[in-house]
N, C-alpha and C positions, 0 to 999 in steps of 0.2 A: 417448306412453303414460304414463299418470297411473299415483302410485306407490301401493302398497296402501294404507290406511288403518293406522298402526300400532296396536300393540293393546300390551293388557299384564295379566299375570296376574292374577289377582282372589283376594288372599290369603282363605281359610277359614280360620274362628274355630272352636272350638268351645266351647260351652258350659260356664261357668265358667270361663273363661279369665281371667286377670289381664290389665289392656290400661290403656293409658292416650290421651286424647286430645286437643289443644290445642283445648277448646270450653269453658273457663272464661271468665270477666269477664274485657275487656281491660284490661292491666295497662301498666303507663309503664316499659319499662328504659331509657327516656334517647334509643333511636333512632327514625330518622324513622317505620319500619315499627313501625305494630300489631299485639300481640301478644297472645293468648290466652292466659291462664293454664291448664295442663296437669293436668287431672284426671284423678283413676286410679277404676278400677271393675272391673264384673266380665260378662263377657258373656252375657244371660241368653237368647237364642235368635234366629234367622236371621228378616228379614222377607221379604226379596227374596233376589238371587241375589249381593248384593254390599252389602246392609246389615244390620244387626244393631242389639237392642236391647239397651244397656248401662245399668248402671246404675253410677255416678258414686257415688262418696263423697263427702259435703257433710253440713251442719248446718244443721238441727236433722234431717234425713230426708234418705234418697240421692234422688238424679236421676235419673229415668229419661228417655232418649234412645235417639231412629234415629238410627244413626251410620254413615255406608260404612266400610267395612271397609280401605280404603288410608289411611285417617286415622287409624287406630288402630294404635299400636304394643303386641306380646305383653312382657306384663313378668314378673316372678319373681310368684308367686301370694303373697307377703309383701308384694308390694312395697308402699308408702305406707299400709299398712293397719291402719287406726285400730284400735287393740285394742277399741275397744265396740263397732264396725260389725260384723255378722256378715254372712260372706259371702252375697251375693242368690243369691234361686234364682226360678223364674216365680211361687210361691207369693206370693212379696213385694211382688209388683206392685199395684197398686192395683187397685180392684172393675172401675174402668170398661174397664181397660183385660187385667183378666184374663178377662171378658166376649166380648172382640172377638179374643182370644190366637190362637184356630184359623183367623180371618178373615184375620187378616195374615199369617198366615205361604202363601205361594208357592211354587210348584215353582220349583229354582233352577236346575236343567237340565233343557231340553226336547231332543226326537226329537236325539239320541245315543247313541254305543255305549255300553254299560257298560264295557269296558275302555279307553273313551277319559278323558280328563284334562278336567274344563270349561274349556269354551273362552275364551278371552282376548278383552277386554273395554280399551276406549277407557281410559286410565292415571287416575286420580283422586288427585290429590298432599292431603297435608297442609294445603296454601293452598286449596284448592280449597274447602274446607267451613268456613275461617277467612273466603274473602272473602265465602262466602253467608252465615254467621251474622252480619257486619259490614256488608254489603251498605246497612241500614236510616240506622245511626249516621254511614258513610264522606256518604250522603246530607245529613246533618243532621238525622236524623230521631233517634229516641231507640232510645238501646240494649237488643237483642231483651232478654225475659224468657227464662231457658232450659226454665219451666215451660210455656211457651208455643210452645216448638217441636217438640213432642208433635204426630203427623197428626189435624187435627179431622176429628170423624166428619162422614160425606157432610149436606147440609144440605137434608132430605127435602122441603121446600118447593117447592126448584128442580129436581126429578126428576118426571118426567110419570107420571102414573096409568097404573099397570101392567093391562093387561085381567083381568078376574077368570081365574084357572085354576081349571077345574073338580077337579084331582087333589091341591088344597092348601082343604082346605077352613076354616085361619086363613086365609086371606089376607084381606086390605082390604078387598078391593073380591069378594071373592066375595057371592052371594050365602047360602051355606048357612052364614057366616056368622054365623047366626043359631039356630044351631042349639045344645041343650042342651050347655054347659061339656063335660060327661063325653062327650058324642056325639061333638065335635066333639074333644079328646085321643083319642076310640078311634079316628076316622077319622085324624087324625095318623100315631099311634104305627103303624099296618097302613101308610100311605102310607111312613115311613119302613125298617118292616122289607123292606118289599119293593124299596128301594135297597140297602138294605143286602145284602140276598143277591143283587142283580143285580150288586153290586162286589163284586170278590176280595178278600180276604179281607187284614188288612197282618197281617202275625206277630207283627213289634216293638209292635203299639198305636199307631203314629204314623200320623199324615199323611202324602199324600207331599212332601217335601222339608223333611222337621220333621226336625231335629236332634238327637240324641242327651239328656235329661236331664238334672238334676242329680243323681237317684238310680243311672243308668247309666253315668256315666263317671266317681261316685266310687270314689277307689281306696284302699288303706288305706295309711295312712302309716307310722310306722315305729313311734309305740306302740302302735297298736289291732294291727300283726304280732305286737309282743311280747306285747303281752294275750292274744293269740289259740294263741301257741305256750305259753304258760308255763301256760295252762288245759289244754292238749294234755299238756304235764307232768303236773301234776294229776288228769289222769286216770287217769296209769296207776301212781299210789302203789299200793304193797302188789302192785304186777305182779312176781313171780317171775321168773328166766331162767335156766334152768342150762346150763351149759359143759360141755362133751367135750374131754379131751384123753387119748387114750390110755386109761389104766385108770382115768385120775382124772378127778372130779366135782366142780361147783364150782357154788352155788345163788347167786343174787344177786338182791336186795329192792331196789325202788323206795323211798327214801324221802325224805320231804321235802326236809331238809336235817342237815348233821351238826355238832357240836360235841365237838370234843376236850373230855378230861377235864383233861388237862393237856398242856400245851403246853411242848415241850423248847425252853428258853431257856438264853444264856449265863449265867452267874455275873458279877458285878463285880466286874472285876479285871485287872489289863493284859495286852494284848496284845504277842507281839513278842519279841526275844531277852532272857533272863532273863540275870540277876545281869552287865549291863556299862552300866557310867557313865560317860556321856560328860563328863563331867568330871574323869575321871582321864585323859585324852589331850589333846593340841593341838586346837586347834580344824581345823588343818588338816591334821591326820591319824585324826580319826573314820574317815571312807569308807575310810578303807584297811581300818584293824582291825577294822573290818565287814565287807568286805570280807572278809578273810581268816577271821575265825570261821564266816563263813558258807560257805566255799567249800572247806574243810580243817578237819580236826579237827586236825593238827597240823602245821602248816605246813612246818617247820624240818626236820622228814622227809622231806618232800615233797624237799628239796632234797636230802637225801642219795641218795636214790632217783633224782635226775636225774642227779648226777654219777657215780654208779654207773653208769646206761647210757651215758654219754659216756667212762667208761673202757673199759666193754666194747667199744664199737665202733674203740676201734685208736687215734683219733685224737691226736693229740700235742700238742694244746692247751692251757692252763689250764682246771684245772673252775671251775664257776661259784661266785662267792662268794653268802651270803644277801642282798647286796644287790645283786646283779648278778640273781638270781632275781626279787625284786620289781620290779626297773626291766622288766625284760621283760615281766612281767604287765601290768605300767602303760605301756607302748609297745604292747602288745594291744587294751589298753582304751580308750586316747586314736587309736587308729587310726580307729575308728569315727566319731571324729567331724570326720574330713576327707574331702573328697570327692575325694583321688587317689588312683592306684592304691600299692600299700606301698611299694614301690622307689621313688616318687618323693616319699616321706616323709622320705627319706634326699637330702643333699646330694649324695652320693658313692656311687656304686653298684659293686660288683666287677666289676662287666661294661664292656668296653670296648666304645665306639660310635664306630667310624669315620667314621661319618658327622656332621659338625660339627652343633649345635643352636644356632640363636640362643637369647640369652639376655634375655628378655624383661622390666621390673621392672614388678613389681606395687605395687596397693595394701597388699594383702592378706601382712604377711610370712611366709615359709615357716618350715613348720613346723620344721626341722631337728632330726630324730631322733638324727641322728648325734653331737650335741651331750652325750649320755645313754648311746648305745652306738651301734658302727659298723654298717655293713648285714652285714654278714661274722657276725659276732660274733650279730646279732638272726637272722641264718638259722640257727644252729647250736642257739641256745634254742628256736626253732620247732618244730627237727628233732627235740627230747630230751624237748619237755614233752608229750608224750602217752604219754612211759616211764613215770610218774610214778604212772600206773593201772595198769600191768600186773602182772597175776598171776599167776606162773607155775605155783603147786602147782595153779590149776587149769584148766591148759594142756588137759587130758586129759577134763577132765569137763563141763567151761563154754565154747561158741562163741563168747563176747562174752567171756573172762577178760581182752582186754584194755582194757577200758572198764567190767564190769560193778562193779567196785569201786567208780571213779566215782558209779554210782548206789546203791548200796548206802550212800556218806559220806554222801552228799545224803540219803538219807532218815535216815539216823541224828542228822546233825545237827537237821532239822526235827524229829525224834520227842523230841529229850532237851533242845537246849538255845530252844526258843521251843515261846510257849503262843498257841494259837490258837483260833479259834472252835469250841464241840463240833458244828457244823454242817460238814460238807465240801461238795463240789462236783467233781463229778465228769465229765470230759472228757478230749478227748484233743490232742497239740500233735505237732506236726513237724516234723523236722529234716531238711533238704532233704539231698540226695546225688544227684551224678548219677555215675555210673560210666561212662567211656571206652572202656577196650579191654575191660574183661569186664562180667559179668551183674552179676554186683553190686559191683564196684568193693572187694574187698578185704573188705565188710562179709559176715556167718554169712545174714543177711537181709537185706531192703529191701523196705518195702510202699510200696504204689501207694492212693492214698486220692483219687476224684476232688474232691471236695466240699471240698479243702483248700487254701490260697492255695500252697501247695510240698506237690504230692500226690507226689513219688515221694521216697523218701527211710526212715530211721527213725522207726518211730511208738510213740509214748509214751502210754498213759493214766496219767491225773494227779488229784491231789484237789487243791484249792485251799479257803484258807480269805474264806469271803465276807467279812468286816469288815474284814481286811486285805489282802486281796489276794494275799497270799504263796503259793505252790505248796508244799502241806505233802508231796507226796510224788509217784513215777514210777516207771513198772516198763517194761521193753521188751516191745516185741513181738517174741518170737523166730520167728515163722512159726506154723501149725500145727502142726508137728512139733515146735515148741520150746515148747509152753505145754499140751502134755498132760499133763508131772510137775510144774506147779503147784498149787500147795495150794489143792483144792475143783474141781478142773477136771475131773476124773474123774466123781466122782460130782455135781455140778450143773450141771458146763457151764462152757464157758471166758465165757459174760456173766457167771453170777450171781460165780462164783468171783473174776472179777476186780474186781467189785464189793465182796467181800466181802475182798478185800486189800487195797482203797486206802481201806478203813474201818477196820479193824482195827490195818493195821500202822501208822496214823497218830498212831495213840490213844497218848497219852504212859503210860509204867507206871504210875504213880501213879494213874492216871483209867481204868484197866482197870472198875473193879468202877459207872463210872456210865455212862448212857446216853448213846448219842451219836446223830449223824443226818447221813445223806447223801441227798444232791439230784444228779439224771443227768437224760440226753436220752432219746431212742430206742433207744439202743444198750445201756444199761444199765439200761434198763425193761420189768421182765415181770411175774407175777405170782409167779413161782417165785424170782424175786429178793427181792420187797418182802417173801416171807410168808418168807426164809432171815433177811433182815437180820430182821426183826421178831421169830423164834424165838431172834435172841441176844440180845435186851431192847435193842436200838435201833431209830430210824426211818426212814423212805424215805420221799424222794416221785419218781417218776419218768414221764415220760412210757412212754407205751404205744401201739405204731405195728407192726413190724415180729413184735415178742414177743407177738403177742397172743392167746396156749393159755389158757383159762380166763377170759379174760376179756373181759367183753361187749359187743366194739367193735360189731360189726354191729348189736345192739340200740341203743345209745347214736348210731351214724350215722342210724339210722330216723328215731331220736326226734328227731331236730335238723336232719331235711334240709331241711325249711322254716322252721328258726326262721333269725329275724334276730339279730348279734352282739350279746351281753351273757345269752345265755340259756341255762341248764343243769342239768342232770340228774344228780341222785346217788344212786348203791345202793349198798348194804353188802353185806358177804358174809364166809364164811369159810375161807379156805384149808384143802387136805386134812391141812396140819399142823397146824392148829388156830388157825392166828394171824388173828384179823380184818382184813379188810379195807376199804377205801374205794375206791371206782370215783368217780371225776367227770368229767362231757362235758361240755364248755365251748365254746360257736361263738360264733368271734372275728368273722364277719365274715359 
């Protein structure tokens, strides 16, 4: 039993494709096999069912060539492409052979299903069309012209005289022939309307088995989208839209583009903790007394406040000295940067292990805590330094009174002794907590935040200063229940209110009476925010996503659902308090 003939898929081109094919001049790289030099072109339409006519990039004029279609590899439509060559299209083709265009082209699939795939076809390698255009030279003969490998037309000398048809009356060999120029175009033009309406009708204007244009399978690239959206823009200047929310009304103008009047800038002049010279300290004790200015307004308190709770609770110890205070803080801080657990920071642990451990020597030598203070001694500072915040007169009025102090230094310090950018930046940070045996682990709250790398725990919104980085201030999140009697939360809402606290209470006294400007996300961007901050002579920019009462997202989505990134829309408008506004849609992508 003979085994089937194998076959092999017959790649399809289409039309303006980048391709390139090894049918340049043979070229010398040194080995025994000849090799064709590799031109690139572009494909200008199907002849057969498995060839295609390209054109070749070359000098002084491209190349055109029938090329099978398994010889030609699909390339990047940039690829090798001369910036003065303009890509071909059938237009470009020469007279004689744009003449004969509808002659060559073939039905490339016959009696077939339509949902069938064309059928496979005897394989045609790369060599294959390298040893036929070589076939002449490998002879001794002289190497092909490739102007010359073009199909010559039939040579009408060696084709037999066709019998006159009576229904063609050009023909040759007719006799009527002879009949008047005009006579003989009208008898034409009727002999061919009447094929014409005896054939159905093609919808696309092709042939059959003509392939797709160059005007039909162009597609717009990425500046003729933006041309085309940013004219879409342009249309709809001076377009009106007004907002609903509630009892209040809100109109907003297409327009061009906008230009601030003036634009709030820093002043020149430094940044950072005021009046401390690092030249009045050791060099290697800056980081501390930074450190401590930055963490304490008055350290040396701090410590009396500790050994005050270490009296209270009974214990029969020594209190701590002010330098027993600082080594603990600096045993806190250097903890972090070893990768054991604490107790094994410590040479000597208070805990008895029965069970013997080898003792292993390392490269790396141990850190030995104990060397500064014991493990005993460093658990009982652990135990006492969170007394150090507590508040007691406001046991009764404040859920946080033992830590809110805490926060309350921290902003006093940012607000009085460091100047920072009049720009904020507004977000929120977390403090991880898991709680064991109860709900909340000891703490008044604990929020759950999915979108944070440590979502359950305390959550802070914060302003931070952009030039330096520093976090100018933080306020807790006490729950719902706990940020009703904050200042502005009543009457604008716990966004705008807490927006309008980490602006305000950042602002150093001195800088009350000038402008300032905060920058937020989604959370801290509404409309009712931007036009409260802008009613106390400062700025906002903030996104708008989730707050979006009065303001013209749904319009601003229309306007940009088909643009491509880099293109945008801006309208003005005026809030019901009378402060101007700016709307800008901007699609990233």
């Amino acid at each position: 039993m003979s085994e089937p003939p194998r076959t092999t898929r017959v790649k399809i081109l289409q039309p303006q494709t980048r391709v390139s094919g090894a049918v340049g001049e043979f070229i010398d790289d040194g080995s025994k096999r000849r090799k064709r030099r590799r031109l690139y072109g572009i494909v200008l339409q199907a002849t057969s069912r498995n060839r295609y006519m390209v054109s070749f990039d070359a000098t002084p004029a491209p190349i055109v060539l029938e090329v099978a279609s398994n010889s030609l590899r699909v390339e990047h439509i940039a690829a090798a492409l001369p910036p003065d060559v303009p890509i071909p299209s059938v237009a470009n083709l020469p007279m004689h052979l744009q003449e004969n265009t509808q002659e060559m082209i073939v039905e490339a699939v016959q009696d077939q299903e339509e949902e069938e795939h064309l059928p496979e076809f005897p394989p045609e390698s790369e060599d294959a069309d390298e040893e036929e255009l070589g076939r002449s030279e490998e002879s001794g003969g002289e190497p092909p012209n490739l102007q010359n490998l073009m199909p010559e037309p039939p040579n009408l000398q060696n084709l037999m005289p066709e019998p006159p048809n009576p229904q063609n009356p050009m023909h040759p060999n007719n006799e009527n022939n002879n009949l008047h120029p005009e006579a003989a175009a009208e008898a034409l033009d009727g002999d061919q309307n009447a094929d014409a309406a005896a054939q159905p009708q093609d919808t696309d204007g092709r042939m059959p088995g003509q392939l797709p244009t160059q005007t039909e399978t162009t597609t717009l690239d990425y500046a003729n989208l933006k041309r085309l959206a940013k004219e879409k823009i342009r249309g709809l200047l001076d377009t009106e839209v007004t907002c609903k929310s509630g009892n209040n009304t809100m109109k907003w103008k297409v327009i061009s583009d906008h230009e601030p009047e003036s634009v709030l800038q820093d002043e020149v002049r430094t940044f950072g903790l005021i009046n401390f010279n690092i030249k009045e300290y050791e060099q290697d004790e800056i980081l501390c007394h930074l450190f401590l200015k930055l963490t304490f307004l008055k350290w040396k308190e701090k410590v009396d406040l500790f050994n005050a709770a270490y009296k209270k609770s009974g214990l029969k110890g020594r209190t701590f000295t002010r330098q027993e205070f600082l080594t603990g803080l600096g045993l806190l801080i250097a903890a972090a940067e070893f990768s054991q657990n604490g107790k094994e920071l410590f040479r000597k642990g208070d805990q008895k292990d029965d069970n013997e451990k080898e003792n292993w020597s390392s490269l790396v030598p141990h850190p030995g805590f104990d060397s500064y203070m014991s493990y005993s001694r460093f658990k009982e500072f652990r135990r006492f330094l969170p007394e150090i915040w507590v508040d007691e007169s406001m046991k009764e009025t404040d859920p946080w009174y033992k830590f809110s102090t805490a926060i309350d230094e921290f902003n006093t310090i940012r607000r009085t002794l460091l100047r920072f950018s009049r720009w904020k930046v507004a977000d929120e940070s977390m403090s991880a907590w898991r709680p064991r045996t109860t709900a909340l682990g000891g703490l008044p709250n604990i929020s759950f935040v999915v979108r944070k790398p440590e979502p359950l725990g305390t959550e802070f919104k914060t302003s931070a200063c952009p030039v330096t980085g520093v976090m100018t201030m933080m306020e807790i999140q006490r729950g719902k229940e706990g940020m009703k009697e904050k200042r502005y939360n009543r009457e604008l809402g716990a966004t705008t209110g807490c927006t309008l606290r980490l602006l305000e209470d950042s602002i150093p006294a001195d800088e009350q009476d000038q402008a300032h400007g905060i920058r937020g996300d989604a959370w801290f961007g509404s409309v009712r925010t931007a036009s409260e901050v802008g009613a106390r002579g400062h700025e906002g920019v903030f996104q708008v996503k989730q707050y979006s009462a009065l303001y013209p997202k749904d319009f601003i989505s229309k306007a940009l659902e088909d643009a491509p990134g880099g293109v945008s829309i801006v309208l003005d408008g005026m809030a019901p308090n009378g402060v101007p506004l700016i709307a800008l849609g901007y699609r990233y992508r």
